[in-house]
C-alpha positions in Angstrom: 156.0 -155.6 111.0 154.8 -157.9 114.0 151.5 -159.7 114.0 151.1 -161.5 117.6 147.4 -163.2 118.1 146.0 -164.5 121.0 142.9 -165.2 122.7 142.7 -169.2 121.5 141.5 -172.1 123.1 138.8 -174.8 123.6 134.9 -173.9 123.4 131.8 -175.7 123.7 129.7 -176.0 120.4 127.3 -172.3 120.6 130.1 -170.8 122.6 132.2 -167.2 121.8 135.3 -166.8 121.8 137.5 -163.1 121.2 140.9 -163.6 119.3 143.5 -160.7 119.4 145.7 -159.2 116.8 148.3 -156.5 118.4 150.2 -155.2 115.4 153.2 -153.3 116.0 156.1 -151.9 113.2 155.4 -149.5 110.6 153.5 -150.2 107.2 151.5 -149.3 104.9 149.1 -152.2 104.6 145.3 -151.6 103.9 143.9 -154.9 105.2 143.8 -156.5 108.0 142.7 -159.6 107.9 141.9 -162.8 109.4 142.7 -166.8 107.8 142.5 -169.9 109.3 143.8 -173.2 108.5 142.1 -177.1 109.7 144.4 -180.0 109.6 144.5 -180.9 105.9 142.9 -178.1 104.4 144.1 -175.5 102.6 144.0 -171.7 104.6 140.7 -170.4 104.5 139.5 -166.4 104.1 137.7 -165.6 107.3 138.0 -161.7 107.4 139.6 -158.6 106.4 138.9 -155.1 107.4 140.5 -152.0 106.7 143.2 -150.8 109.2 141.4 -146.9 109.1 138.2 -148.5 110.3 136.5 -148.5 106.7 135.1 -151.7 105.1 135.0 -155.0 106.3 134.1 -158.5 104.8 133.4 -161.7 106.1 133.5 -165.3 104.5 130.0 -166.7 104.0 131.1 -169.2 107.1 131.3 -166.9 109.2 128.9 -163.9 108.2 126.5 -162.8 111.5 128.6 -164.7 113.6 131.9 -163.3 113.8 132.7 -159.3 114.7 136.1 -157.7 114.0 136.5 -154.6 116.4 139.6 -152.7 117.0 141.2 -150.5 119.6 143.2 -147.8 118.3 145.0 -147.0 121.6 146.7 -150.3 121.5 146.5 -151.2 117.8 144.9 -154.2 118.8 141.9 -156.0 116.4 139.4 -158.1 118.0 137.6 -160.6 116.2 134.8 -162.0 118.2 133.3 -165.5 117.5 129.9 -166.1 118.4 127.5 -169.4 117.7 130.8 -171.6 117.2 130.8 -174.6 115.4 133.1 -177.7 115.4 133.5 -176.7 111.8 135.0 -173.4 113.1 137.8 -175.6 114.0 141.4 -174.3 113.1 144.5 -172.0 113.6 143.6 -168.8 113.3 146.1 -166.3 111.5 146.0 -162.3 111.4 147.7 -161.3 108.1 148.3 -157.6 106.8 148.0 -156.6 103.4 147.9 -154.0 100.3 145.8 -155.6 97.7 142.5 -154.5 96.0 139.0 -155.3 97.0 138.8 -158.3 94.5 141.9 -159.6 96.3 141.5 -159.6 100.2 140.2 -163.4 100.1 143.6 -164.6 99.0 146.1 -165.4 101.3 148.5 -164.8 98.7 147.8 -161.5 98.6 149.2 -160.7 102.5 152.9 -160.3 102.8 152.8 -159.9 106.9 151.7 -163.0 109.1 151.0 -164.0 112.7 152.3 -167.0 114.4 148.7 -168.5 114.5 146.3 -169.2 117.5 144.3 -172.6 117.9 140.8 -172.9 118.2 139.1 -175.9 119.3 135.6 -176.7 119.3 134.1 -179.4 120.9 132.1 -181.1 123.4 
């Protein structure tokens, strides 16, 4: 299994921004999810969805702000930032997983990970 994101990059404070997450190899995983990481801080939950389309969760942070789509032609997830902050400041890692509900908020939990995109906010 393959994670590749993309889509990174500096933004003005109140600006969007739409990651990528183009998965390719064969698994199982139910989740897929979103963490990202700020210089000194431990990785932070942002998102997981289910890869069939069902559920999908979001970190308080981010809640009415961020969108995860996906296009199932190219097996591609899309999480789309609106209303960024310089708190929203990171690299941003897509992540498959198998765990339960209670679980998806620990990156402990995700055996599959990405290479990591930045994202810079800032004036």
């Amino acid at each position: 299994v393959q994670l590749v994101e993309s889509g990174g990059g500096l933004v003005q404070p109140g600006g969007s921004l739409r990651l990528s997450c183009l998965a390719s190899g064969r698994t199982s995983s139910r989740w897929v999810s979103w963490f990202r990481q700020a210089p000194g801080k431990e990785r932070e939950f942002v998102a997981a969805t289910e890869w069939n389309g069902g559920h999908t969760y979001y970190a308080d942070s981010v809640k009415g702000r961020f969108t995860i789509s996906r296009d199932n032609a190219k097996n591609t997830w899309y999480p789309l930032m609106n209303s960024l902050k310089p708190a929203d400041t990171a690299v941003y890692y897509c992540a498959r997983g198998s765990t339960i509900v209670s679980g998806v908020r620990q990156a402990r939990n995700y055996g599959y990970w990405g290479q990591g995109t930045q994202v810079t906010v800032s004036s």
